[in-house]
C-alpha positions as CSV (number, residue, x, y, z in Angstrom):
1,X,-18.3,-160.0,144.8
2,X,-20.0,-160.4,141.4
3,X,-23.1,-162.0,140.8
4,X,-21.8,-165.1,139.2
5,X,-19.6,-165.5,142.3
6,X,-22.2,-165.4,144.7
7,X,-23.8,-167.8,142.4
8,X,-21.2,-170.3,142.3
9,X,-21.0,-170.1,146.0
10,X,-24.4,-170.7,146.4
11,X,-24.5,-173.5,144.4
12,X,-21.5,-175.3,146.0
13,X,-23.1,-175.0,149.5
14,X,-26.3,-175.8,148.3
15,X,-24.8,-179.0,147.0
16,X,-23.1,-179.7,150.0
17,X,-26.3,-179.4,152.0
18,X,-27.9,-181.8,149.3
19,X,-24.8,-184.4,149.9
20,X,-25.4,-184.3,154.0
21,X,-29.6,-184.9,153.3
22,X,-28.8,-187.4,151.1
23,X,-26.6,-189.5,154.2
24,X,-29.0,-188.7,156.2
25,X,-31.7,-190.1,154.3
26,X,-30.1,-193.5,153.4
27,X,-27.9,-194.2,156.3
28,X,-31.1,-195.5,158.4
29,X,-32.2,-197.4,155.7
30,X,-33.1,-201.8,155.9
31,X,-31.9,-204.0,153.5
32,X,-35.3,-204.5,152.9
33,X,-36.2,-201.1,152.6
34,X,-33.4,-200.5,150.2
35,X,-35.0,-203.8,148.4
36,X,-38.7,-202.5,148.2
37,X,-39.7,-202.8,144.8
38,X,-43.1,-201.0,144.3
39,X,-43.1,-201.4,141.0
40,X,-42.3,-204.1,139.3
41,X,-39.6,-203.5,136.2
42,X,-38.3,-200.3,138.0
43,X,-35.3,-199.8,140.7
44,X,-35.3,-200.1,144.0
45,X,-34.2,-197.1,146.3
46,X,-31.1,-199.3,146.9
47,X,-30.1,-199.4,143.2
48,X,-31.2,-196.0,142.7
49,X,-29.0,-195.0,145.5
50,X,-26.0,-197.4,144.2
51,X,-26.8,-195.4,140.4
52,X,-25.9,-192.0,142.2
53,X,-22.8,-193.6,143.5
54,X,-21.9,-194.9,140.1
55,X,-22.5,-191.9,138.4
56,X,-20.4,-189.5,140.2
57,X,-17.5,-192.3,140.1
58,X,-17.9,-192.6,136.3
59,X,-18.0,-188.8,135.7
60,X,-15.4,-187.2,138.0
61,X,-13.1,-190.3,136.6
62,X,-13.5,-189.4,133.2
63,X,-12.7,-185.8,134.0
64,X,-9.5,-186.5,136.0
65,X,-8.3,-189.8,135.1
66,X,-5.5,-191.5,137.2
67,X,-6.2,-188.7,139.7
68,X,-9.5,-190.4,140.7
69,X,-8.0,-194.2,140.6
70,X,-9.7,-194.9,144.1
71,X,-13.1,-194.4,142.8
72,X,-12.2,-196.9,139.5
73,X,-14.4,-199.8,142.4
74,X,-17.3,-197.8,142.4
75,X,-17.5,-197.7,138.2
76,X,-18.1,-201.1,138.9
77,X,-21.8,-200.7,140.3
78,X,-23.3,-199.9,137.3
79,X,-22.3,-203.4,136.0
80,X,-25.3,-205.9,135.9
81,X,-25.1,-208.8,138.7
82,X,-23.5,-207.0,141.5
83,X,-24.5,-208.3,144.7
84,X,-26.9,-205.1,146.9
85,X,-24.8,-202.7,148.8
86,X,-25.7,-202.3,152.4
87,X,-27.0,-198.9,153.2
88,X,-23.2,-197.8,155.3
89,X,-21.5,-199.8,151.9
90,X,-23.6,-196.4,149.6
91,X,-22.9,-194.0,152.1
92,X,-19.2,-194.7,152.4
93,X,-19.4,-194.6,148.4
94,X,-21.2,-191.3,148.4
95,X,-18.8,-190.2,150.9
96,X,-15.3,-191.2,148.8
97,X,-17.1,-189.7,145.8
98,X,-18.0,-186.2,147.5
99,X,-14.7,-185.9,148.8
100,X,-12.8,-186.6,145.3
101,X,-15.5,-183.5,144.3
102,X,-14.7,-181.5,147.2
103,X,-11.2,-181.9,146.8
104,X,-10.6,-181.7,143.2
105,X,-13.1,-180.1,141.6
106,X,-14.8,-177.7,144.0
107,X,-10.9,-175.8,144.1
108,X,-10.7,-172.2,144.3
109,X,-12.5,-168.9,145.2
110,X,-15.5,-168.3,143.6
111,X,-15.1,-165.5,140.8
112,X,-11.5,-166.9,139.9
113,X,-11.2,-166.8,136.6
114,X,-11.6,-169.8,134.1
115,X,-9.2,-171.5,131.8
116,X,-10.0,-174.0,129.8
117,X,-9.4,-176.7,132.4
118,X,-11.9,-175.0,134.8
119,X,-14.3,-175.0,132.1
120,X,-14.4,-178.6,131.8
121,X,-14.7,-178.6,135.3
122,X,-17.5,-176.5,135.8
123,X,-19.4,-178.2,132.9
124,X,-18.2,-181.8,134.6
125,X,-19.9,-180.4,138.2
126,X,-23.4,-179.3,136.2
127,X,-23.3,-182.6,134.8
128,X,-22.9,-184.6,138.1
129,X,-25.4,-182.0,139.3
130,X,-28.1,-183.1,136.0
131,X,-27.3,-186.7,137.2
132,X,-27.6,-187.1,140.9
133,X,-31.3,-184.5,141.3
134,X,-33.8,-186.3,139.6
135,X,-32.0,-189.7,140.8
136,X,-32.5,-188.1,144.6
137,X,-36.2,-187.4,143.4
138,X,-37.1,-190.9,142.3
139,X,-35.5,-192.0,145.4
140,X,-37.6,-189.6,147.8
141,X,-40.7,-190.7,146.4
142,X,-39.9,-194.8,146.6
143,X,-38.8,-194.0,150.1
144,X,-42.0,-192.2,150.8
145,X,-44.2,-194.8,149.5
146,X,-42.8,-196.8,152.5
147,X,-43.5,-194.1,154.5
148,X,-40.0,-192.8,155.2
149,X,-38.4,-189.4,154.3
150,X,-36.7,-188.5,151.9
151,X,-34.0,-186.4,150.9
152,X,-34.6,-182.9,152.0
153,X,-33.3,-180.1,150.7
């Protein structure tokens, strides 16, 4: 196995790993937890969490169209004046969002070779990657200022 392979690999259970902490860390969660606005002007760890979800819904859909149409309700979470989800309402939406990855994006052996359509693909996975890390930081450290944990990894 090459080096990149291993790599890719890696990286895909890594990620996997990060999608079960990241259940496991809002799941629990309070509508008033998820509410808990340290700060005034910034998100809450609900809308932080609900950002994730919209982000991976926005991305993977502009990458495969009408073959993510189920996640076309979740775009609709980044629009201003939606009511708060419930914490099992952003799990099930990370959950329908991983599995669109899993299924369509994380294909293949690692160390097949690319085309141009994997390209995209692989630079459409490093960009949901870019997107949903630092979100999962900001949302470990508002969780933790309420004393709770937060996503390990």
């Amino acid at each position: 196995m090459t080096r990149s392979a291993i790599a890719e690999a890696r990286a895909f259970d890594s990620w996997s790993d990060y999608q079960a902490a990241l259940l496991r860390a809002l799941a629990p969660l309070s509508a008033a937890q998820l509410a808990h606005r340290p700060i005034p002007g910034q998100r809450t760890a609900g809308e932080i969490a609900e950002h994730i979800v919209f982000g991976r819904a926005l991305h993977v859909s502009r990458m495969l169209g009408d073959a993510a149409s189920e996640l076309k309700p979740l775009i609709a979470w980044g629009e201003d004046g939606h009511p708060p989800h419930t914490a099992a309402e952003i799990v099930r939406g990370l959950e329908q969002t991983w599995q669109v990855i899993a299924r369509r994006l994380m294909q293949g052996s690692p160390g097949d070779a690319l085309g141009k359509a994997d390209a995209e693909v692989t630079q459409t996975i490093w960009g949901l990657l870019d997107h949903d890390l630092p979100h999962a930081g900001e949302l470990s450290l508002l969780l933790g200022a309420q004393g709770l944990p937060g996503v390990e990894i």
